[in-house]
GUTI-792564 format. One record per residue: residue in three letters; y, z, x of N, C-alpha, C in turn. Coordinates in steps of 0.001 Angstrom, whole numbers, padded with zeros to 6 digits, always signed. Each point is the difference from the previous one (the first is absolute). Layout:
residues N
alaYZXYZXYZX...
END
This chain:
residues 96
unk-015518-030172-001638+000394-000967-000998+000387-001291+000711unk-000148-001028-000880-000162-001567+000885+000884-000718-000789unk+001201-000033+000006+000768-001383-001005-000404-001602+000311unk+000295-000354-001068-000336-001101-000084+001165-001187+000816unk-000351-001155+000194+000902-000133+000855+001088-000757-000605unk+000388+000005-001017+000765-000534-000939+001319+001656+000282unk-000767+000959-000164+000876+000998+000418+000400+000231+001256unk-000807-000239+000615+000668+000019+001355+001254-001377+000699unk-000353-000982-000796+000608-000596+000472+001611+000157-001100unk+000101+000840-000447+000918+000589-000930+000514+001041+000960unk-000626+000292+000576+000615+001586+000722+000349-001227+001462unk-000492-000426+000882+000660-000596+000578+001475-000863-000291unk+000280-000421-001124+000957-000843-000740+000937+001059+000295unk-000320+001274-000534+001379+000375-000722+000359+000959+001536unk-000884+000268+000691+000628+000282+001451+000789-001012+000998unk-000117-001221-000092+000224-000878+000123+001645-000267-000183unk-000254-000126-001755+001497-000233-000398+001036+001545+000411unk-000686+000660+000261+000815+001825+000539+000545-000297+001226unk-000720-001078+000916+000446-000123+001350+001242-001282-000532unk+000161-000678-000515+000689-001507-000150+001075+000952-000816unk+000046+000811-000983+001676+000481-000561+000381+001022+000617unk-000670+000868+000398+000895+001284+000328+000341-000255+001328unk-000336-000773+000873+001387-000204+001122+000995-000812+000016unk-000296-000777-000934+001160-000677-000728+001035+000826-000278unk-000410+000698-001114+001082+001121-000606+000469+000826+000864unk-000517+000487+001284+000468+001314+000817+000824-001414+000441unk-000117-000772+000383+001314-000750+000612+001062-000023-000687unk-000143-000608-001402+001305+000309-001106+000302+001321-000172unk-000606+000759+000036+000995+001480-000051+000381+000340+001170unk-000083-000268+001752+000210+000353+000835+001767-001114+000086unk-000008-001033-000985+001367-000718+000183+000751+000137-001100unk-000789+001352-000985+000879+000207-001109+001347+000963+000050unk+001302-000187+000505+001062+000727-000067-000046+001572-000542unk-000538+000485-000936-000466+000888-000419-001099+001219+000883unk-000877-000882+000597-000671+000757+001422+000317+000378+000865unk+001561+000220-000163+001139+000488+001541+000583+000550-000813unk+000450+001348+001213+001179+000537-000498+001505-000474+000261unk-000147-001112+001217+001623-000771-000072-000171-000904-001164unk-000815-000457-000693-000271-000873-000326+000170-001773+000031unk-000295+000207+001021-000481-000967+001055-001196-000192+000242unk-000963-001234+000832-001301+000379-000237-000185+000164+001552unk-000462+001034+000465-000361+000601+000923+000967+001004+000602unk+000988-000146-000634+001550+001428+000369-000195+001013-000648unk+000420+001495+000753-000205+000609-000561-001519+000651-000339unk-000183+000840-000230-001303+001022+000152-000950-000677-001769unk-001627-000128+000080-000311-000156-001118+000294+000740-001210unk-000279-000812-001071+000547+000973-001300-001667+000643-000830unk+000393+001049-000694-001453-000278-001049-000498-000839-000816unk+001061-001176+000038-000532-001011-000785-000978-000804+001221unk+000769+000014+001098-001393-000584+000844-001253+000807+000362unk-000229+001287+000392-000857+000943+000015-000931-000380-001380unk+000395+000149-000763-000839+000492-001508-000389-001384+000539unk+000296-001233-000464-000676-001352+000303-000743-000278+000858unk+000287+000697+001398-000863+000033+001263-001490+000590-000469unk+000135+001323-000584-001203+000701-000367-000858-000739-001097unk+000726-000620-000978-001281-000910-000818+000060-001413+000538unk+000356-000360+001156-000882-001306+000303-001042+000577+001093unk+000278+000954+000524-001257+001105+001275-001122+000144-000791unk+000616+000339-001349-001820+000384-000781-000179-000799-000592unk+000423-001372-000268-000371-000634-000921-000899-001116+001272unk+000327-000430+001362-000481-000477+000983-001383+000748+000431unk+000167+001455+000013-001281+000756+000291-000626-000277-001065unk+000267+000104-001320-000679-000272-001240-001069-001129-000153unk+000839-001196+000037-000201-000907+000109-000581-000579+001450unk+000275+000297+001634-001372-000113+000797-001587+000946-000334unk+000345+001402-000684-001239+000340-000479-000832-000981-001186unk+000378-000461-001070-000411-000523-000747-000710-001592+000502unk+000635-000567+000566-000516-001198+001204-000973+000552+000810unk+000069+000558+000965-001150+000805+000450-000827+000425-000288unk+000149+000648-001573-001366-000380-001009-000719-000793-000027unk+000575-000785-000879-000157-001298-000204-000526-000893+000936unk+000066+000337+000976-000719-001158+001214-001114+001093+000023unk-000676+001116+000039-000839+000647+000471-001025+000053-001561unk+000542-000451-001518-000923-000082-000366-000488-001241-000256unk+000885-001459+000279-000518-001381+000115-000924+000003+000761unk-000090+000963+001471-001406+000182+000963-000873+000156-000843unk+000108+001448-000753-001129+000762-000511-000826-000843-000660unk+000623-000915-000829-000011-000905-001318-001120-001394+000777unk+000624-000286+001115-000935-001173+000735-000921+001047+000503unk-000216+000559+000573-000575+000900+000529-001506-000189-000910unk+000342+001311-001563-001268+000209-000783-000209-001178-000735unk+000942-001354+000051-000713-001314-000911-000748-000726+001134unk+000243+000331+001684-000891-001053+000786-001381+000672+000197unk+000200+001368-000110-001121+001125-000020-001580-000377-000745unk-000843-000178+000680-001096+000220-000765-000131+001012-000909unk-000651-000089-001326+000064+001458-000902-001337+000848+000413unk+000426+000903-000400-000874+001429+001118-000614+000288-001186unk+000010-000572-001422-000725+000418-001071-001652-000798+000434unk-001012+000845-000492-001548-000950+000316+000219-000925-000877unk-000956-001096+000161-000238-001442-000759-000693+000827-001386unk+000175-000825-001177-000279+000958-000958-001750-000213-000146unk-000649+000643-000925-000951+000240+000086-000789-001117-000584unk-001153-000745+000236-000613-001481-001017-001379+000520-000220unk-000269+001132+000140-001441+000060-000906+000243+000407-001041unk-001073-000156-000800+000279+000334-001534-000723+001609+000018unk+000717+000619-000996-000465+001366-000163-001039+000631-001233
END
């Protein structure tokens, strides 16, 4: 299957924006008082409020580099079969 590149350049976007917020956010929860058990930010042993948060920005980053990685491999495909000569024969011009 060959997306079009309107989709692909959709699947690149939104991998894109996956890399630009979610290390943002692991920074705000790594200085959120709540992510320690002194509650302090870095005192004290992590909490499950930082764990649980740790684990959905891990899959949402894997998520989101898979989906980019798509996305660039079917914008190839996409230049690829539109620079492609077509492998269909020239159609037929005698009359039958």
């Amino acid at each position: 299957m060959v997306l079009s590149r309107g989709w692909s350049l959709f699947l690149i976007a939104v991998g894109v924006w996956t890399w630009a917020i979610w290390p943002r956010f692991a920074v705000a929860i790594w200085n959120d008082e709540r992510a320690w058990s002194a509650g302090a930010v870095g005192e004290g042993s992590p909490t499950g409020f930082l764990w649980v948060h740790a684990l959905l920005i891990a899959a949402s980053l894997a998520i989101g580099t898979t989906v980019g990685v798509l996305g660039i491999r079917a914008w190839r495909a996409a230049r690829r079969s539109s620079s492609a000569p077509s492998s269909s024969p020239p159609p037929s011009t005698s009359p039958r």
